[in-house]
Short mmCIF file of the C-alpha atoms (twelve columns), coordinates in Angstrom:
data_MODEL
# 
_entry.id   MODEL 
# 
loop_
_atom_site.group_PDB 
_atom_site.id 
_atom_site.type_symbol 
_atom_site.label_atom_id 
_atom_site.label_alt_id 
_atom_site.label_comp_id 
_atom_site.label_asym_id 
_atom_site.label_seq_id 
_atom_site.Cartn_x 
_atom_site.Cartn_y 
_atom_site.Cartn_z 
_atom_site.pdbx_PDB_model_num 
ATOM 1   C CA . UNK A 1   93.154  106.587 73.738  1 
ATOM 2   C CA . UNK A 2   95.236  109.904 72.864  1 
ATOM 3   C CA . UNK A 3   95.082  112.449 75.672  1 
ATOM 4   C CA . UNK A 4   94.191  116.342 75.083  1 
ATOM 5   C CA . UNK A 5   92.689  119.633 76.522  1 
ATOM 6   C CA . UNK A 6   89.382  117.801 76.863  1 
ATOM 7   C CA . UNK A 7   90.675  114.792 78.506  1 
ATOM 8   C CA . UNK A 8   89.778  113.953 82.900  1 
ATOM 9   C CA . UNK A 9   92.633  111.995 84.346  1 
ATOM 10  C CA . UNK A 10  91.670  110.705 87.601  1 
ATOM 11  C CA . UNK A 11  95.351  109.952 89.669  1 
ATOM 12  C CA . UNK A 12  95.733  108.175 92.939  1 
ATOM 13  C CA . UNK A 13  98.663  108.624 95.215  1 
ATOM 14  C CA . UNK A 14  99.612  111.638 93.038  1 
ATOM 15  C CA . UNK A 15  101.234 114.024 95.772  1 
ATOM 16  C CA . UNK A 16  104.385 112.547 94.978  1 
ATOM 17  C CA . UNK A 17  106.404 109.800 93.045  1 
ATOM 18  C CA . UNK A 18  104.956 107.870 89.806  1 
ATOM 19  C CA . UNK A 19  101.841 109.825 90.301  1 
ATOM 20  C CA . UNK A 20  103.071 113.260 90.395  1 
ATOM 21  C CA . UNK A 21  105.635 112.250 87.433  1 
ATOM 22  C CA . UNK A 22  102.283 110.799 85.258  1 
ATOM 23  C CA . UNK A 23  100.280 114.387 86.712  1 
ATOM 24  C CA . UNK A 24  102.204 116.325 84.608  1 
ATOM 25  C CA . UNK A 25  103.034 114.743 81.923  1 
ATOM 26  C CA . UNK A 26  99.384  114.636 81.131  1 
ATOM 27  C CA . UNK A 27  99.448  118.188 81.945  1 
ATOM 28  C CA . UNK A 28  101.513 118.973 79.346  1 
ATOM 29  C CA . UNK A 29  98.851  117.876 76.954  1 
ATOM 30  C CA . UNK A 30  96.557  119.816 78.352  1 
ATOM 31  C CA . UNK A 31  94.072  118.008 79.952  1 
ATOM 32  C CA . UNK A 32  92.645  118.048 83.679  1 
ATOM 33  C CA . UNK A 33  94.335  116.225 85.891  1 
ATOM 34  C CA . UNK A 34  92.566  115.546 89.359  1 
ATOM 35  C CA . UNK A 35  94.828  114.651 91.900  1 
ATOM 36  C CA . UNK A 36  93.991  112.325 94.727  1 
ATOM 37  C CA . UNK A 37  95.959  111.794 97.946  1 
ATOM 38  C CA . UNK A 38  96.238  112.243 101.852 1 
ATOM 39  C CA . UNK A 39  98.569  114.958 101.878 1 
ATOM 40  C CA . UNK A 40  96.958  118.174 101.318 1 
ATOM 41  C CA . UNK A 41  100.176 120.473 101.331 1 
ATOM 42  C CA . UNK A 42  101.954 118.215 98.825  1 
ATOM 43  C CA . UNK A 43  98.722  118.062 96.283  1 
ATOM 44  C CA . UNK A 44  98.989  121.735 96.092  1 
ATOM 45  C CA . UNK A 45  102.321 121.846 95.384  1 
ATOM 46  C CA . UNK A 46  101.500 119.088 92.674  1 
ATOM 47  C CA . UNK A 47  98.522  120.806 91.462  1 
ATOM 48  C CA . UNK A 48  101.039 124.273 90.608  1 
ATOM 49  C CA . UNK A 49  103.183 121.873 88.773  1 
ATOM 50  C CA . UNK A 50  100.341 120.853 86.611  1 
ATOM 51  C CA . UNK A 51  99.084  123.899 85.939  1 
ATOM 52  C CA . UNK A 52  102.430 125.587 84.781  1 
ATOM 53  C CA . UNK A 53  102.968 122.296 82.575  1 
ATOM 54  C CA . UNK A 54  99.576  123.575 80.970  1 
ATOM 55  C CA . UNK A 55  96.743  121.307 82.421  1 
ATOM 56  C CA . UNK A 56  94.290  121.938 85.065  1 
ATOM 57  C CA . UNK A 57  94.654  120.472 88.136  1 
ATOM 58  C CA . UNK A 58  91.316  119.309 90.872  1 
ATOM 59  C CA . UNK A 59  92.758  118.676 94.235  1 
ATOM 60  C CA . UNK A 60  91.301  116.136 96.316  1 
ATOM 61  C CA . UNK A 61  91.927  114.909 99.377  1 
ATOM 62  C CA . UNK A 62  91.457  111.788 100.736 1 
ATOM 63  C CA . UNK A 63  92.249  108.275 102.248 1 
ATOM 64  C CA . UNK A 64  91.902  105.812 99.250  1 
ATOM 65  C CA . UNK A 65  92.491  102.835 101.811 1 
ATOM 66  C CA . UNK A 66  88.637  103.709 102.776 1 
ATOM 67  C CA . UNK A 67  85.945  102.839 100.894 1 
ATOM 68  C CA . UNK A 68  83.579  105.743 101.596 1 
ATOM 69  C CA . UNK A 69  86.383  108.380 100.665 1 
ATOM 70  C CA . UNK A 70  87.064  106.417 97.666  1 
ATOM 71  C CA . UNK A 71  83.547  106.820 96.939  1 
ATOM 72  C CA . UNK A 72  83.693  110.391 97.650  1 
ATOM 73  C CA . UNK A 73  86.764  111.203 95.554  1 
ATOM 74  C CA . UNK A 74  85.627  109.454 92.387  1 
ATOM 75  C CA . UNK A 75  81.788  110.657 92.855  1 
ATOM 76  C CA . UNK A 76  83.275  114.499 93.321  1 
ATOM 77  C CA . UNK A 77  85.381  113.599 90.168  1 
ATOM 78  C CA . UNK A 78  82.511  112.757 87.914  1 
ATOM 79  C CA . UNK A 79  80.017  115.336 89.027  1 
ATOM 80  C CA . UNK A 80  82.115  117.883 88.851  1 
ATOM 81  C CA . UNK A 81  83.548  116.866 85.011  1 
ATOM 82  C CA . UNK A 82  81.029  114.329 83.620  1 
ATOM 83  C CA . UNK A 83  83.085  111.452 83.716  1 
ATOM 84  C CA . UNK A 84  87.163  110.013 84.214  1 
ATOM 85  C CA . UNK A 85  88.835  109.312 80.750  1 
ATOM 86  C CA . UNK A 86  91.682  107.564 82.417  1 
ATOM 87  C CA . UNK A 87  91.335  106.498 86.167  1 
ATOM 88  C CA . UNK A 88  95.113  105.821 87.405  1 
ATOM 89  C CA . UNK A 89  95.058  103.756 90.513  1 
ATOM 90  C CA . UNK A 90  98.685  104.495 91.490  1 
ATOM 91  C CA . UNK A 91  98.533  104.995 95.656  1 
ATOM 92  C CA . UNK A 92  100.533 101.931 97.572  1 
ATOM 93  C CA . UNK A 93  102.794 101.491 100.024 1 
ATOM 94  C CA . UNK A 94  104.963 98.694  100.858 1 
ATOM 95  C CA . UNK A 95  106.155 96.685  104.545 1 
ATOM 96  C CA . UNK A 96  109.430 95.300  105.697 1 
ATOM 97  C CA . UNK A 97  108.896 92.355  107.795 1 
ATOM 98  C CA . UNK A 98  109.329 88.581  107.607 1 
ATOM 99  C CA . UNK A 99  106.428 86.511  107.833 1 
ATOM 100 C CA . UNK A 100 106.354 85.667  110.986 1 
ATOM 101 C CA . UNK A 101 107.208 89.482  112.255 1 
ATOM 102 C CA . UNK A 102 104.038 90.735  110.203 1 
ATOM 103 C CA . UNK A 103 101.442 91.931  112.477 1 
ATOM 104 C CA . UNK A 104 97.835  91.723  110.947 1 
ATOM 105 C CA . UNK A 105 97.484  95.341  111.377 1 
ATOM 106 C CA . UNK A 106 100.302 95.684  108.782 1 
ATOM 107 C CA . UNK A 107 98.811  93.044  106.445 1 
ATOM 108 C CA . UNK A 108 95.572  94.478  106.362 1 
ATOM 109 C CA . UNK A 109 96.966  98.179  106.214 1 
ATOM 110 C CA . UNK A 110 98.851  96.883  103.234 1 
ATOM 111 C CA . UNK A 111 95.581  95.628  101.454 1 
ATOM 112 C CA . UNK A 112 93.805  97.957  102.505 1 
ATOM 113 C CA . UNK A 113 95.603  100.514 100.507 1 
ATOM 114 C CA . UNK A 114 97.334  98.403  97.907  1 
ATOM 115 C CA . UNK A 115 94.196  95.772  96.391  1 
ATOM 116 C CA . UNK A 116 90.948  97.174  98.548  1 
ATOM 117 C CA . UNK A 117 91.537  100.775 96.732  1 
ATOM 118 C CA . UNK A 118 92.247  99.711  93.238  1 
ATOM 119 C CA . UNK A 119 89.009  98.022  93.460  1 
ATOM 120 C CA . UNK A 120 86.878  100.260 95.525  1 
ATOM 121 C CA . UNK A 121 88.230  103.157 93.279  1 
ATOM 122 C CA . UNK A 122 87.489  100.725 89.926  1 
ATOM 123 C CA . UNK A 123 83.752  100.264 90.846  1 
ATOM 124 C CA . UNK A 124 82.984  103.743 91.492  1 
ATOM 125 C CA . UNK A 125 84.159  104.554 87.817  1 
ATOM 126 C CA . UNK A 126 83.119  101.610 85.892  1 
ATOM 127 C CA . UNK A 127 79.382  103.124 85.461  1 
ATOM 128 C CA . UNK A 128 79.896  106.205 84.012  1 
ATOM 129 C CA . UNK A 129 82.712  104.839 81.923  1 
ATOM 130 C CA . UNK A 130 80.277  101.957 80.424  1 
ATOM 131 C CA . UNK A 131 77.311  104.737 80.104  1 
ATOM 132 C CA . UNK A 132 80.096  106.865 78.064  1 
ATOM 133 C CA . UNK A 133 81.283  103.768 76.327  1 
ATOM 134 C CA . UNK A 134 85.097  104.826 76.753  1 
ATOM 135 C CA . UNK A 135 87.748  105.208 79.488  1 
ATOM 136 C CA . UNK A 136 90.959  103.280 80.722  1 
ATOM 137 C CA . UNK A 137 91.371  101.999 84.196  1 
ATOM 138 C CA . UNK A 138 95.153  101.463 84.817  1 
ATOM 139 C CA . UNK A 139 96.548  99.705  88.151  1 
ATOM 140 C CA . UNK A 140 100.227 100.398 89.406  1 
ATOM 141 C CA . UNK A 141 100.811 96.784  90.268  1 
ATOM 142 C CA . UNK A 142 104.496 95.675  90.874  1 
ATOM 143 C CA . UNK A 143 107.084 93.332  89.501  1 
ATOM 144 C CA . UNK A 144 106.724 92.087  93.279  1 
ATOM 145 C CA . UNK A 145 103.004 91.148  91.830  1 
ATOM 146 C CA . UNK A 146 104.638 88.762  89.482  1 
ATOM 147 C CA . UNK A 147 107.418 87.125  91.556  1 
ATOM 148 C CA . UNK A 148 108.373 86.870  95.098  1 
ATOM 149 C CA . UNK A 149 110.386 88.920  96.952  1 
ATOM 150 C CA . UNK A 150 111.661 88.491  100.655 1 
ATOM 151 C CA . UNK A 151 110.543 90.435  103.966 1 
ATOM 152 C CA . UNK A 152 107.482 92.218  102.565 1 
ATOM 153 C CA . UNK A 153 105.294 89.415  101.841 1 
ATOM 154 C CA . UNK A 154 102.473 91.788  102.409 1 
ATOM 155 C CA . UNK A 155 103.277 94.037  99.771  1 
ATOM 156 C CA . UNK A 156 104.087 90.726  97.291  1 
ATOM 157 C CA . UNK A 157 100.591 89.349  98.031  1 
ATOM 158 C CA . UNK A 158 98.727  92.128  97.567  1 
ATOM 159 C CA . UNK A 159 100.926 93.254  94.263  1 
ATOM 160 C CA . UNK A 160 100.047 89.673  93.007  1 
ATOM 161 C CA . UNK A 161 96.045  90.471  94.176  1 
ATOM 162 C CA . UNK A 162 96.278  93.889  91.789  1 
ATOM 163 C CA . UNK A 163 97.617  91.548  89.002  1 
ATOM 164 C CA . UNK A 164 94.423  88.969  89.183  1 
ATOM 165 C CA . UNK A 165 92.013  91.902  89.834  1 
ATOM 166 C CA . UNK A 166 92.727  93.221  86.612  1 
ATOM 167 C CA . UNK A 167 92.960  90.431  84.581  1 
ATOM 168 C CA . UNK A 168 89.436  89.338  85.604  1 
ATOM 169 C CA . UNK A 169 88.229  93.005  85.318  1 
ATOM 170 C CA . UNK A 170 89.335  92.679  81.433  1 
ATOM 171 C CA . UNK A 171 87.104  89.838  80.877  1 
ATOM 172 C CA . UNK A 172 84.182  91.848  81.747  1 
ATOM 173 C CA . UNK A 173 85.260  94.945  79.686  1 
ATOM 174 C CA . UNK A 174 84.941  93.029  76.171  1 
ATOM 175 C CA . UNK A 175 83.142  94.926  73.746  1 
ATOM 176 C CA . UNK A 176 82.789  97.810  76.263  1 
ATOM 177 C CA . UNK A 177 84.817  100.199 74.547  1 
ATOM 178 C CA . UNK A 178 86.745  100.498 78.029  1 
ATOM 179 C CA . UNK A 179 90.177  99.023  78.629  1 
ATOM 180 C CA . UNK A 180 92.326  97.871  81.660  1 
ATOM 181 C CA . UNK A 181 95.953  97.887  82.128  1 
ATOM 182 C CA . UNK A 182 98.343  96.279  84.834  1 
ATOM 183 C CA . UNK A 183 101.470 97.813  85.219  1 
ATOM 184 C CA . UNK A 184 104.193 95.829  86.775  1 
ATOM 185 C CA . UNK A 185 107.550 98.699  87.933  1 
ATOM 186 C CA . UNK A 186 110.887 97.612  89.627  1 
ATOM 187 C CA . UNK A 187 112.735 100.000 91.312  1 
ATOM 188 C CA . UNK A 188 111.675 103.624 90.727  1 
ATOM 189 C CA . UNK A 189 113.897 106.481 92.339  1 
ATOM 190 C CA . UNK A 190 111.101 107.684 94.499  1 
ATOM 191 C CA . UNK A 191 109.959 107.764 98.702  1 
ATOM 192 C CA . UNK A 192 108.985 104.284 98.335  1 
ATOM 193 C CA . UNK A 193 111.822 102.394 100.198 1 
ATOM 194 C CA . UNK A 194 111.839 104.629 102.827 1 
ATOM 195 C CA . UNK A 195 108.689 104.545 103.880 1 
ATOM 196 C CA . UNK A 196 107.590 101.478 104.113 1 
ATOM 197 C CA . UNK A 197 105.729 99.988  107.144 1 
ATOM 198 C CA . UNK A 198 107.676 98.177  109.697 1 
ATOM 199 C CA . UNK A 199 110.778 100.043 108.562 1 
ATOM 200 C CA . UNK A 200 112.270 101.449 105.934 1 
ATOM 201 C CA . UNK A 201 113.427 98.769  103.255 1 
ATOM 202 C CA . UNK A 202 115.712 100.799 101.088 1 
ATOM 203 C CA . UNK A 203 118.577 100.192 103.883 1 
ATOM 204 C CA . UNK A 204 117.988 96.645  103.720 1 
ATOM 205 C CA . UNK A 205 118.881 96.238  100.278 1 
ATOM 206 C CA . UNK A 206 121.376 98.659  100.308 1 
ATOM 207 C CA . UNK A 207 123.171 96.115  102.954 1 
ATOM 208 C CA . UNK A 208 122.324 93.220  101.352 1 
ATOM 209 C CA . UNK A 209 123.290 93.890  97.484  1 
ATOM 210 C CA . UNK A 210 127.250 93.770  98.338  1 
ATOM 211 C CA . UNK A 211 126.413 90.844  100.486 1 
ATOM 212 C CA . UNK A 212 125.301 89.156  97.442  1 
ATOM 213 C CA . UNK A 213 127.968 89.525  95.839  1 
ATOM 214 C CA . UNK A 214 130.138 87.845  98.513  1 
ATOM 215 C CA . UNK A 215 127.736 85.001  98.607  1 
ATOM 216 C CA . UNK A 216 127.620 84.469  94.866  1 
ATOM 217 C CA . UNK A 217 131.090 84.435  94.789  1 
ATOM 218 C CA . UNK A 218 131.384 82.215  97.858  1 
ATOM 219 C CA . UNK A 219 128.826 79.734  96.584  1 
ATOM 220 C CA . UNK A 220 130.119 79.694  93.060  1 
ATOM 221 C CA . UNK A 221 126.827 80.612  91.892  1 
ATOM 222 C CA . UNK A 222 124.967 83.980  89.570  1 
ATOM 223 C CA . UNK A 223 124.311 86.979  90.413  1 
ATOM 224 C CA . UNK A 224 121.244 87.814  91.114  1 
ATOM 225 C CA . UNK A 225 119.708 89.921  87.448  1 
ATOM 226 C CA . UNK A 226 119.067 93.201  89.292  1 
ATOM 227 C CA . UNK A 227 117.325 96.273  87.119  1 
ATOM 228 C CA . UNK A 228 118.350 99.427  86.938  1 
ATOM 229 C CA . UNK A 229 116.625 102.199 89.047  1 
ATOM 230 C CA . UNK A 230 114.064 104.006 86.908  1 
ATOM 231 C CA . UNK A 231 112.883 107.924 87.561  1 
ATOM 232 C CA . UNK A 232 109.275 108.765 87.929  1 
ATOM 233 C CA . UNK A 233 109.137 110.719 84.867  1 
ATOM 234 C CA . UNK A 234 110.559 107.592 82.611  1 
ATOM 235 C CA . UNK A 235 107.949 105.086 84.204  1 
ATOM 236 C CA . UNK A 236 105.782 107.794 83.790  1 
ATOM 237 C CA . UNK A 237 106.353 108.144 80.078  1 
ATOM 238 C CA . UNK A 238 106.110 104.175 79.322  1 
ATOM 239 C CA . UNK A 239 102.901 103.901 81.064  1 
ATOM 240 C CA . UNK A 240 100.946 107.037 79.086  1 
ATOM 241 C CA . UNK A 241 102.139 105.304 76.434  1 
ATOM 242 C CA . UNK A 242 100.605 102.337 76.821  1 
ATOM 243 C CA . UNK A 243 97.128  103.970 77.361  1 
ATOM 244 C CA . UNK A 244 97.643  106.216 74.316  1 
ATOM 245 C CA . UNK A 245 97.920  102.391 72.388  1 
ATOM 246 C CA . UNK A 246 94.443  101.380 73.957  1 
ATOM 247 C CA . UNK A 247 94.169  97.617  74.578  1 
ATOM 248 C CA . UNK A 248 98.129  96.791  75.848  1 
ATOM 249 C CA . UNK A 249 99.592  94.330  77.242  1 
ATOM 250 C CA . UNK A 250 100.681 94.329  81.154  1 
ATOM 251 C CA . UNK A 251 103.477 96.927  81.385  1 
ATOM 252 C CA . UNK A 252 106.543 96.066  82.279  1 
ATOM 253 C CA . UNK A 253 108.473 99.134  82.803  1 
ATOM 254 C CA . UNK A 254 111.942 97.681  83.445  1 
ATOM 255 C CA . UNK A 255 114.149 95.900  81.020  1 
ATOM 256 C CA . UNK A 256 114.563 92.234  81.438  1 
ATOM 257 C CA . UNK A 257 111.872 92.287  84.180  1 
ATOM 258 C CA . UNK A 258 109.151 90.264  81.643  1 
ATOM 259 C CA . UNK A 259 111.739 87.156  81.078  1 
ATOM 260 C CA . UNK A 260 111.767 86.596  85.117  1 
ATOM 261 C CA . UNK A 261 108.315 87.177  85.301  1 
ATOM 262 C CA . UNK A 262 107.354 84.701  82.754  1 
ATOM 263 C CA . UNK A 263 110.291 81.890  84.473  1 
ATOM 264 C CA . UNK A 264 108.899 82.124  87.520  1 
ATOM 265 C CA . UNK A 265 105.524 80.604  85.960  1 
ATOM 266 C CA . UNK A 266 107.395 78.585  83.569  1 
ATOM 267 C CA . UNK A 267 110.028 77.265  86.837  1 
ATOM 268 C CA . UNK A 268 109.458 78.630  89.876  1 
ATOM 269 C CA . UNK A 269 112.561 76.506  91.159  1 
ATOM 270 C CA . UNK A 270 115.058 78.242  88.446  1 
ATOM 271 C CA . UNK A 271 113.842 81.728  88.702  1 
ATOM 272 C CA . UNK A 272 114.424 81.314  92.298  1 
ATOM 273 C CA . UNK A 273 118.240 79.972  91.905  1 
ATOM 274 C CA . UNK A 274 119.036 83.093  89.535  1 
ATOM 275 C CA . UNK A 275 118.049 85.492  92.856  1 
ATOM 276 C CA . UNK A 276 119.686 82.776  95.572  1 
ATOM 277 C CA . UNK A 277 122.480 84.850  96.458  1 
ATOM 278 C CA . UNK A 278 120.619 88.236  97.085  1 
ATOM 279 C CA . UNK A 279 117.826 86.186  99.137  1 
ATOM 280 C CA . UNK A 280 120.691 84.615  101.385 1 
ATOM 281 C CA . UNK A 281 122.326 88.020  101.678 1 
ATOM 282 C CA . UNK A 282 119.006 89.809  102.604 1 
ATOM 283 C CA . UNK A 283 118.008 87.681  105.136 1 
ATOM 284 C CA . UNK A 284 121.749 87.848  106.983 1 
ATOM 285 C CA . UNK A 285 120.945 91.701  106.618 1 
ATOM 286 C CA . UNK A 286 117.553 91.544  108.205 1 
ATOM 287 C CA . UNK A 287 118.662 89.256  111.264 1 
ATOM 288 C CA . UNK A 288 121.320 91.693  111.478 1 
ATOM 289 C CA . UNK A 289 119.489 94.619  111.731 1 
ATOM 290 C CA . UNK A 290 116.650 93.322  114.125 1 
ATOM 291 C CA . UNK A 291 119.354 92.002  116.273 1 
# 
């Protein structure tokens, strides 16, 4: 699907980050970008960035962890532009816990946000898109939603829930003329880290990557195959591109990130042993920090 002047991007979590970065560079095609979020200051400062990019910008806000403002923001959307030519289900936030420190407000915060929105946000759009015959549903998933990660299992289960979500929603887009995409980042240079629930989690790595190092050394064994941080805008660029291809693939935004993903089905055990010494080192740096 290529993008223009008459083209209605729906974006979730777009006062900031990934969102914003997609925002306007749809904007600079032209087309209307409505921008959907909690913050109300930030989607205004957003919605000027779109517009001097050359879109239009809509600015909603709302809480896409509910399902009536979901159904709000995506009704509004359609009524007031006759339908959502790509639907970007972007908002998430992640938690820094162990397991067993994980209260089930956090978990179902997590979903809530993460999984319930994708798909409340999905069904509101699905029947104008099938009466139209055409649109894209996208879903920021994670490379968290493809292999495990310690002290935010919350965040890993519902990343992996996104993931399944959208691979069953493809089966029942065949022949509709409307496609789904999964996209799967690493580490973006965004908020993110520091604001997860329970703590921020950017610290925690930060202590825990020279750890590794020690460990790995220590141990005799690999380093674990980190990415490299990404900005907003070049995530932001891979994934238009994948909707301007139509039917794509899951995205994998990070080099190198697809070979792990497809080990960990393939091995679990190996794919595992390539990360050992960053998993010991991060959970010395968690028991250190909660004392």
């Amino acid at each position: 699907m290529i993008i223009d002047a008459t083209s209605v991007i729906c974006i979730t979590g777009a006062s900031s980050g990934l969102g914003a970065a997609c925002a306007v560079q749809y904007a600079q095609r032209g087309a209307t970008v409505v921008l959907i979020a909690r913050r109300a200051d930030r989607l205004q400062r957003v919605a000027k960035d779109v517009e001097a990019a050359g879109g239009k910008a809509h600015v909603i806000v709302a809480d896409v962890s509910r399902e009536d403002e979901c159904e709000r923001a995506i009704g509004e959307t359609i009524s007031t532009f006759g339908g959502i030519d790509v639907l970007l289900a972007n908002a998430g936030r992640g938690n820094m816990a162990s397991v067993e420190d994980t209260p089930t407000s956090q978990w179902r915060d997590i979903f809530a946000l993460n999984v319930d929105g994708v798909f409340w946000c999905t069904r509101a759009a699905l029947p104008s898109m099938r009466k139209r015959g055409r649109g894209h549903i996208v879903a920021i998933s994670s490379v968290a939603g493809r292999y495990g990660h310690p002290f935010n299992a919350a965040y890993v289960a519902a990343k992996h829930a996104v993931v399944g979500f959208i691979a069953a929603l493809r089966t029942e887009l065949v022949g509709s003329g409307i496609n789904a995409t999964c996209v799967c980042p690493a580490g973006i240079l965004t908020e993110w880290a520091d604001v997860t629930e329970g703590g921020a989690i950017g610290p925690l790595y930060g202590a825990a990557i020279p750890k590794s190092r020690r460990i790995a050394q220590e141990l005799d064994i690999e380093l674990a195959p980190l990415s490299r941080m990404m900005t907003a805008d070049e995530c932001a660029t891979i994934i238009i591109s994948a909707v301007d291809q139509g039917r794509s693939d899951d995205v994998f935004t990070h080099a190198d990130t697809k070979p792990i993903a497809i080990q960990a089905v393939e091995d679990r055990n190996v794919q595992e042993d390539r990360f050992e010494a960053l998993w010991r080192a991060m959970s010395d740096a968690y028991h250190e920090q909660r004392g």
